[in-house]
C-alpha positions in Angstrom: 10.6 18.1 -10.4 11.8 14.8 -10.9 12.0 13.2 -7.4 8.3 14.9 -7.1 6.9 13.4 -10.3 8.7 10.0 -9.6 7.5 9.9 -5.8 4.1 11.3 -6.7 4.0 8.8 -9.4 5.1 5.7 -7.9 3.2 5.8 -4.9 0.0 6.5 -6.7 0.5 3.7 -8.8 1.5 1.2 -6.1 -0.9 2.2 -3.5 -4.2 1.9 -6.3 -4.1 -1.8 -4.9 -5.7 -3.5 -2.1 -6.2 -7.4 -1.5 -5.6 -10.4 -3.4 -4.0 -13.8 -3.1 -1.4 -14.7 0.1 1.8 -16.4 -0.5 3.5 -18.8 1.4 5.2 -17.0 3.9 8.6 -19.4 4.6 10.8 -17.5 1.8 9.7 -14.2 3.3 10.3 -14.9 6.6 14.0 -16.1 5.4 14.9 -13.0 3.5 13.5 -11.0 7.1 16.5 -13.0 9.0 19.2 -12.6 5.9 18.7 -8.6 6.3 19.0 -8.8 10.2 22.0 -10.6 10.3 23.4 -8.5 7.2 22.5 -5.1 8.5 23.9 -3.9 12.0 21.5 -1.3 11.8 18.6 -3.5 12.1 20.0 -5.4 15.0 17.2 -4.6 17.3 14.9 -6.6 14.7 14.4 -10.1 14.6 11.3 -11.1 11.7 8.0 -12.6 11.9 9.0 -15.8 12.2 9.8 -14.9 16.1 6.8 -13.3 16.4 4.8 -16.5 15.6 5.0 -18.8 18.3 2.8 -16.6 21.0 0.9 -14.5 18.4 0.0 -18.0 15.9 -3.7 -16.4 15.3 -2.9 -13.1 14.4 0.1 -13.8 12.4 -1.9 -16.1 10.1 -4.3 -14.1 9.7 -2.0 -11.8 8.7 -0.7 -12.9 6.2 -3.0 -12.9 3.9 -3.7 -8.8 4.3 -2.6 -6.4 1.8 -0.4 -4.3 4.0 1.1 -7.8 4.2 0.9 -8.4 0.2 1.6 -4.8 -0.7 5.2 -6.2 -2.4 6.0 -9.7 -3.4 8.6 -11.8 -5.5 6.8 -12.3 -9.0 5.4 -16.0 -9.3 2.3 -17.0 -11.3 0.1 -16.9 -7.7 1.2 -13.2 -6.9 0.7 -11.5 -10.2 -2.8 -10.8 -11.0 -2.4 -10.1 -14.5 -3.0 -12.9 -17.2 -0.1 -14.0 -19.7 -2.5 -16.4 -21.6 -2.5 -15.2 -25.6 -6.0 -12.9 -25.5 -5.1 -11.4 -22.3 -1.5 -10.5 -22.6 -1.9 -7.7 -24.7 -2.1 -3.5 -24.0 -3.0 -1.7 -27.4 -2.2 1.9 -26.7 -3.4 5.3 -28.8 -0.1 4.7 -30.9 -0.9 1.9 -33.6 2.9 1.4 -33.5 2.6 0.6 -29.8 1.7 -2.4 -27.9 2.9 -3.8 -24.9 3.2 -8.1 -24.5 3.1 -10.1 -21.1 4.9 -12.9 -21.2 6.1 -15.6 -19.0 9.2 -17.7 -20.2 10.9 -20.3 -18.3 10.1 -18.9 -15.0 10.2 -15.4 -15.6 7.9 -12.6 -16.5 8.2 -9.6 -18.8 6.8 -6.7 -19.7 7.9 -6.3 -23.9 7.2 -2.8 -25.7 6.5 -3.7 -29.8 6.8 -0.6 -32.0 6.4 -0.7 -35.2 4.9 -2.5 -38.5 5.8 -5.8 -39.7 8.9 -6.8 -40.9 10.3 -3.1 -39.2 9.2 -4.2 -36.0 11.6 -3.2 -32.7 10.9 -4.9 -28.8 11.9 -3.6 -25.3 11.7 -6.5 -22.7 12.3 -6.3 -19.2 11.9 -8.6 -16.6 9.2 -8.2 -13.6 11.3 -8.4 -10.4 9.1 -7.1 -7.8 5.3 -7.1 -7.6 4.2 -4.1 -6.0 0.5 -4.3 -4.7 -1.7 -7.5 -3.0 -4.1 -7.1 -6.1 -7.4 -6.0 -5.0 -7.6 -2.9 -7.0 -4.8 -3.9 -8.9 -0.7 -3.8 -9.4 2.2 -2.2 -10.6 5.4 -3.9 -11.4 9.5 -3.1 -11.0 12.3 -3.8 -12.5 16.1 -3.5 -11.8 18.5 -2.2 -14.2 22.1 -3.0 -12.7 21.4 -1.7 -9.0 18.8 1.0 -9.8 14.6 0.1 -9.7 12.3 1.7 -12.4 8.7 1.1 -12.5 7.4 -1.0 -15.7 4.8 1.3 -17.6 1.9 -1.7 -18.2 -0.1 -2.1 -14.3 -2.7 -4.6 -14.2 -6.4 -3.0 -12.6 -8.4 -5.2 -10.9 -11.5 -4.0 -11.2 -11.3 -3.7 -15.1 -10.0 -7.0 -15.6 -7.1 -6.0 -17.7 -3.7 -4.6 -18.3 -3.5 -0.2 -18.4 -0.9 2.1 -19.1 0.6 2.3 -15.2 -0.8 5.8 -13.6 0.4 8.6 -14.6 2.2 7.2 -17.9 1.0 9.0 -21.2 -0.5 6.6 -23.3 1.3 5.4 -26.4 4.8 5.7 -25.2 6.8 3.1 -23.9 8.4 4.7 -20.9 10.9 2.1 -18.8 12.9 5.0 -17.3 10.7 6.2 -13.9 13.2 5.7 -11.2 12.1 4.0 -8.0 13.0 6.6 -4.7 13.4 5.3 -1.1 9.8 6.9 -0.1 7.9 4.5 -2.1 9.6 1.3 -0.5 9.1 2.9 3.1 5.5 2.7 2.1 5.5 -0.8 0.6 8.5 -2.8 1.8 9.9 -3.7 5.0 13.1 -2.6 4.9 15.4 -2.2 1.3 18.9 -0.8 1.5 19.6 2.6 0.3 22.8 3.5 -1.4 24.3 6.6 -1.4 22.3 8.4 -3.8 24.2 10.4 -7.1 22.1 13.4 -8.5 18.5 11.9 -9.9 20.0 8.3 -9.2 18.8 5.9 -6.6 20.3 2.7 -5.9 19.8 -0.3 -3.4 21.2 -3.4 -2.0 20.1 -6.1 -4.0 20.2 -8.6 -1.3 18.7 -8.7 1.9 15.7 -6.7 1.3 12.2 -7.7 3.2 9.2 -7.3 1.1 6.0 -6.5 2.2 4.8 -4.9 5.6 6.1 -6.6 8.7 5.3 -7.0 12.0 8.0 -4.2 13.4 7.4 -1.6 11.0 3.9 -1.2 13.3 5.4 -2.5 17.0 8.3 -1.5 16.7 12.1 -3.9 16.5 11.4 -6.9 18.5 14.6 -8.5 20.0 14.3 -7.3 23.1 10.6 -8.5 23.3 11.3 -11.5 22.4 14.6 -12.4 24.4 12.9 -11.3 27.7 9.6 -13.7 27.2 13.0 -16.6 26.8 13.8 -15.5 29.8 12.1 -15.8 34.0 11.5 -12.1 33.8 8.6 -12.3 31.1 6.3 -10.1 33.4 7.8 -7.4 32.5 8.0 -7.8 28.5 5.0 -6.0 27.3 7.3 -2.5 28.0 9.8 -3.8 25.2 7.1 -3.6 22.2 5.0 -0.9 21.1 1.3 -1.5 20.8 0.0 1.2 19.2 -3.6 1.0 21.0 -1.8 2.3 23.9 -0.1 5.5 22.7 -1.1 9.0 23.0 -3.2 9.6 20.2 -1.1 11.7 18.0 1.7 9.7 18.1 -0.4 6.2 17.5 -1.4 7.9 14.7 1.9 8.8 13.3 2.3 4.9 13.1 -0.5 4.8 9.8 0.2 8.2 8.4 3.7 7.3 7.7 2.1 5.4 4.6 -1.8 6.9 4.9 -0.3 10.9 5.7 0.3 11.6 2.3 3.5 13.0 1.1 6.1 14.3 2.6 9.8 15.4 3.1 12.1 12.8 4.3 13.7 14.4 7.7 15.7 10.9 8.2 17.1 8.1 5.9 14.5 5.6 4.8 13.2 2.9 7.4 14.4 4.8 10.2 11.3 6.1 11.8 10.5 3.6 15.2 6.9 3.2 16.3 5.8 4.9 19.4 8.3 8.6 18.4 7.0 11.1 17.1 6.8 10.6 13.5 7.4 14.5 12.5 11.3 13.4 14.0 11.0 11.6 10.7 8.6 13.0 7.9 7.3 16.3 7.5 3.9 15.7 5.9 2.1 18.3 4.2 -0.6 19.9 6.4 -3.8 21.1 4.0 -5.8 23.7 4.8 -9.3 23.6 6.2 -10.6 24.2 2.8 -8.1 22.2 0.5 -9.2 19.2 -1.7 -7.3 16.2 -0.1 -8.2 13.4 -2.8 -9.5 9.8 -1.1 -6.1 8.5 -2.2 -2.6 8.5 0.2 -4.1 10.9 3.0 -6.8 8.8 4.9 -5.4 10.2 8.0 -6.0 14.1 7.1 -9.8 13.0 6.1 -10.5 11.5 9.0 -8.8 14.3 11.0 -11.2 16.5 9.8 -14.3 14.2 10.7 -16.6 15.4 13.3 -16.4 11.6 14.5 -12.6 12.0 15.3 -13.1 15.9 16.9 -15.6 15.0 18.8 -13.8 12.0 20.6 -10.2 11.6 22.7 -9.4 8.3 21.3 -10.6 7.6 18.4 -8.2 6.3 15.8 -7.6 4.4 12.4 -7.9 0.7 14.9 -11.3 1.9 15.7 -12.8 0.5 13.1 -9.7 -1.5 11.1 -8.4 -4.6 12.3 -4.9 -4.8 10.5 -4.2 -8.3 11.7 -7.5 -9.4 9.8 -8.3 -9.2 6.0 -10.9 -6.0 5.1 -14.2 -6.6 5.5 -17.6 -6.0 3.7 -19.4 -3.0 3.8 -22.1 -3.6 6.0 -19.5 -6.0 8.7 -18.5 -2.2 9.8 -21.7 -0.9 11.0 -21.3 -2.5 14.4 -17.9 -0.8 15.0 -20.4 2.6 14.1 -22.9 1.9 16.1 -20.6 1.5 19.2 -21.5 5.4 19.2 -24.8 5.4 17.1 -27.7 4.1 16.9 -29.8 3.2 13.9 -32.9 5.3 15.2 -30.6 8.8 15.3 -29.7 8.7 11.6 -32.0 10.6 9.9 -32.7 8.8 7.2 -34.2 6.1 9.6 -38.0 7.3 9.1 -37.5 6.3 5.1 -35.3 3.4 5.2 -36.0 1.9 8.8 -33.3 -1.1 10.4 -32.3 -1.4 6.6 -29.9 1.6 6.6 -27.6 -0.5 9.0 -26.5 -2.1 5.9 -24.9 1.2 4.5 -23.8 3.4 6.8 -20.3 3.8 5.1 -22.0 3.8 1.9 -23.5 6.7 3.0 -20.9 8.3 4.8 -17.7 7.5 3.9 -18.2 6.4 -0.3 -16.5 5.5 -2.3 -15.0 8.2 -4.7 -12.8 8.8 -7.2 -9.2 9.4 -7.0 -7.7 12.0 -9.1 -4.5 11.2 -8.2 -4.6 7.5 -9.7 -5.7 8.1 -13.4 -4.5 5.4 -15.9 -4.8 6.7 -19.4 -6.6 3.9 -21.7 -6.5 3.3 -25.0 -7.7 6.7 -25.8 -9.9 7.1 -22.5 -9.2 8.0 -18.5 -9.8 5.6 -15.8 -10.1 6.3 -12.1 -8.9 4.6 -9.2 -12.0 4.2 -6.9 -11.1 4.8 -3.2 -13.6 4.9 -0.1 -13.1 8.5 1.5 -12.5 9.3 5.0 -13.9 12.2 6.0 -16.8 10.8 7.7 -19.9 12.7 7.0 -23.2 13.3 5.0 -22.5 13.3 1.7 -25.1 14.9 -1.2 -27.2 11.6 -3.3 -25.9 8.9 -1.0 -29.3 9.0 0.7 -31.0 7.4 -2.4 -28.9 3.9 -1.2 -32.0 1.4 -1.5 
């Protein structure tokens, strides 16, 4: 019950969080080469730094993506939240309990204050990795000798303000959810696993690559890159995966090992190589035809059950996502829909006319609540709001103006 509620738990509350601010990327890109030349196991990888001198476009771009941004040192430019006095503060339910954000010579912390003056008692803790870019919002780590627990104050985005992090009850001050593997392989590049003890996870503190690299899609990239050094360059391209040119099911292993949901590990973390299949790896759970799948952590399932995806050989998650480039508005998909449609065949075009090009996800893939993601606050339940994937017609999306 415990790996489940901390796996369930941490991945919720890291993956609420979509886009925010990019970093520079020079400290990353130095950690990347650290945990190379540390770890034999990753010989085959080589960091995005050797990736950027024929791909310059789409590695800037890049970096500035949340699968890029999904985890990041701490740093006043990386955590959303606000430590200015007025908007440093969580009350909870418990009049005894509030949590303070501060930052202090460099540093933040997350402190717990129970009690009443003068009996007052604090629990601070340090904010040592950032987990999410910041677009929905963030949850924050913290190491305790060579173990990671998840701080129980998140910021969310869209409220503007620090919550009790997902899935914590509100008014306690809980420090002790332990971080497992899964979550990193999900929001990290690579973090070395220890052997684990029973309920005990511990890591490497060095050498660890944050966010979401170039070879945790195409796969390690020595080889790649040492053949375009060399006068046989023609034949390079079979040395990298691009996943636009695998079968189908296993391109789409590639996404689902983050956007399948959960699953049983089959292998250590960060083994899984882009381009096998991915059930070598993970063994997702499969839901029935007729099982909920909530709009959060299984994007692949819903779109698996679109009739957009059955009726079509190739269609995958690239269709309509670029993940070199930042996520765009609402409307700037219509065109990658209308490489099948056409505005006259929907059939709300006799009402709405050319205007309905505006909304065609609006209409048929809304955004929903996630009942997975539920912050308790201050006495009241907030959801996580997540644009579903199973592509269809959905009931009082045609009254969109």
């Amino acid at each position: 019950m415990l790996l489940m509620r901390t796996v369930i738990a941490a991945l919720l509350a890291a993956t609420l969080f979509g886009l925010a601010h990019s970093s520079a990327p020079a400290p990353r890109l130095a950690r990347q080469a650290a945990s190379v030349a540390r770890s034999p196991s990753r010989s085959g990888f080589v960091g995005d730094s050797a990736c950027r001198p024929c791909h310059a476009a789409q590695f800037d771009s890049y970096q500035h993506t949340a699968h890029h941004l999904t985890s990041q040192e701490p740093s006043a430019e990386t955590i959303a939240g606000k430590f200015t006095p007025g908007s440093n503060v969580l009350t909870t339910i418990n009049p005894l309990l509030s949590f303070h954000m501060e930052q202090k010579d460099g540093s933040f912390y997350e402190i717990a204050v129970t009690g009443e003056p003068p009996k007052v008692s604090t629990r601070r803790e340090r904010i040592d990795f950032v987990i999410g870019s910041g677009g929905k919002g963030q949850t924050y780590l913290y190491w305790r000798g060579n173990q990671l627990f998840e701080l129980p104050v998140s910021y969310w985005t869209e409220l503007g303000q620090w919550v009790n992090s997902p899935g914590y009850l509100d008014g306690i001050a809980d420090f002790d959810r332990p971080i497992v593997p899964r979550c990193f392989e999900c929001h990290a590049t690579y973090i070395q696993a220890l052997s684990p003890s029973p309920n005990e996870y511990r890591y490497e503190k060095t050498g660890y690559v944050l966010g979401i690299s170039c070879e945790r899609c195409h796969g390690p990239g020595r080889a790649h890159v040492e053949m375009f050094q060399s006068p046989h360059a023609a034949v390079a391209d079979a040395k990298i995966v691009n996943p636009s040119k695998l079968p189908r099911d296993i391109a789409l292993g590639v996404c689902a090992q983050c956007h399948g949901g959960l699953g049983k590990s089959l292998a250590p973390a960060f083994t899984y190589i882009p381009g096998e299949p991915l059930e070598k790896y993970l063994e997702l759970q499969k839901p029935a035809p007729e099982e909920r799948v909530d709009v959060h952590g299984n994007q692949v399932a819903l779109l698996q059950r679109s009739k957009c995806y059955l009726s079509s050989a190739s269609m995958t998650c690239w269709t309509c996502h670029d993940e070199h480039a930042r996520e765009l508005s609402a409307d700037s998909y219509t065109p990658r829909c209308l490489t099948c449609h056409t505005v006259r065949s929907c059939g709300m075009y006799p009402k709405l006319g050319e205007k309905i090009a505006s909304h065609c996800i609006d209409c048929h893939m809304p955004v929903q609540d996630s009942h997975l993601i539920v912050s308790d606050d201050n006495g009241r339940q907030v959801s996580a709001h997540i644009r579903d994937h199973w592509i269809k017609v959905y009931p009082g999306t045609q009254n969109l103006p």
